[in-house]
C-alpha angles and dihedrals in degrees: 000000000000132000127276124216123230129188119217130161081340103293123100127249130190133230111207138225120276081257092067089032090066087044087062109049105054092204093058091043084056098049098045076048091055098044092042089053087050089053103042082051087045095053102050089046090064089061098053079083093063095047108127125258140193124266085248090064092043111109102228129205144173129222151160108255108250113168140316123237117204129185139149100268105021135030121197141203117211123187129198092253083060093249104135126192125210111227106209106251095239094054102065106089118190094264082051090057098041093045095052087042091059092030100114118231120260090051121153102238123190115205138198111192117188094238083215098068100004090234114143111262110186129005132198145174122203091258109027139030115244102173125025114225088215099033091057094052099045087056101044086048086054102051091038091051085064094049082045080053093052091050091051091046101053090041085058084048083049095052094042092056096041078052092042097049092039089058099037081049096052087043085055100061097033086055089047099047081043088057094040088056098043081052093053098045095044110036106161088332118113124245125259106236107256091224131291119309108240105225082190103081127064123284142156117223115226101184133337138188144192104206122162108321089333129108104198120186131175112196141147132232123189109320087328120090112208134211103210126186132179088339089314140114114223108164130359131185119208123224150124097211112045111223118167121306154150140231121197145185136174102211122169085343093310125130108215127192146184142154145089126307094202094245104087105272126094110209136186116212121201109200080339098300113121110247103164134009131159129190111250126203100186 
């Protein structure tokens, strides 16, 4: 699904794949989390079945060669009494599959089946091997452990987005509650600077603006973004991971913002209208 383009106070945003959709509504992020975690369970559970077993567990039987069916995703045996075994795909090795094409038909066949899956597990013929009992577990363990890889894997994924939407979850109300009290403290009244801003120490600008009489610089420093204005720090929000958020100040009558609007783009606003904004990949 590609991007789609919006114009807005001449500048250009960007709306974001489903993928960053999800990142920015927690409750979505949990409940991709949730149904992740039930597949990736799911999806160790459908390879119990193919764990190996002993010879003693094995089912055997005994039957008159019939024909072989061979196709990309099953193999099958088929005997003259209609009975018909499933040989597992990734045992059939290139000499399997040689050896059942050329086997006459007629031929006395004795087969071990896994009672757990009902795949062939061993086939023989009264004077050759055709299937190794050890050979085809080992190779069906093998194949399945990476299936059983997969599952773990998705259920880590799972876990990381349920995480991911609780805490973006938690950072959205406490933004929220953080802009309803700087409402209430400054209506119509201008901010009080912070403290300087020290240009010494190291810092990464996100955005900046000259607008009017007005130096405007978003930057971070540390865990902490800045709102900078005229060497200034008017507002500051804390944090290790960036969701979406907003700085503001009221200076001389003027509204000022800046932040990040989650979906890959800073922006500066000037009495709300967008002056500046720049597409961010970190």
């Amino acid at each position: 699904m590609g991007k789609r383009k919006i114009k807005k106070n001449n500048y250009v945003s960007y709306r974001q794949t489903w993928a960053d959709a999800v990142l920015e509504y927690p409750i979505a992020c949990i409940i991709c989390g949730l149904i992740a975690i039930v597949f990736g369970a799911f999806f160790i559970f459908l390879q119990s079945d193919n764990k190996p077993i002993t010879k003693a567990e094995a089912e055997a039987y005994t039957g008159t060669f019939e024909k072989y069916q061979s196709h990309r995703n099953y193999c099958y045996i088929d005997l003259e009494d209609g009975s018909s075994y499933n040989v597992y795909p990734h045992t059939q090795t290139e000499e399997f599959r040689d050896r059942m094409e050329k086997l006459e038909k007629g031929t006395v066949l004795y087969i071990l089946v896994n009672p757990n899956n009902d795949y062939v597990a061993e086939l023989r013929t009264d004077s050759e091997e055709i299937l190794n009992f050890e050979k085809s577990q080992e190779a069906i363990e093998s194949y399945d452990n990476g299936y059983v890889g997969i599952g773990i894997f998705v259920i880590v994924c799972g876990a990381f987005l349920i995480a991911l939407g609780v805490i973006k979850k938690g950072y959205k109300n406490k933004e929220k509650e953080r802009q309803k009290r700087k409402k209430q403290k400054n209506i119509d009244c201008d901010d009080g600077a912070i403290r300087y801003a020290d240009f010494s120490v190291k810092y990464r600008v996100l955005l900046q603006k000259s607008y009017k009489e007005y130096k405007i610089c978003y930057r971070r420093v540390n865990h902490v973004n800045e709102l900078v204005v005229n060497g200034r720090v008017y507002d500051e929000k804390k944090g290790i991971i960036e969701f979406a958020h907003k700085l503001s100040a009221r200076i001389d009558g003027h509204l000022i913002e800046a932040g990040y609007d989650g979906n890959e783009i800073s922006y500066i606003n000037f009495d709300k209208r967008r002056i500046a904004e720049k597409k961010r990949y970190i």
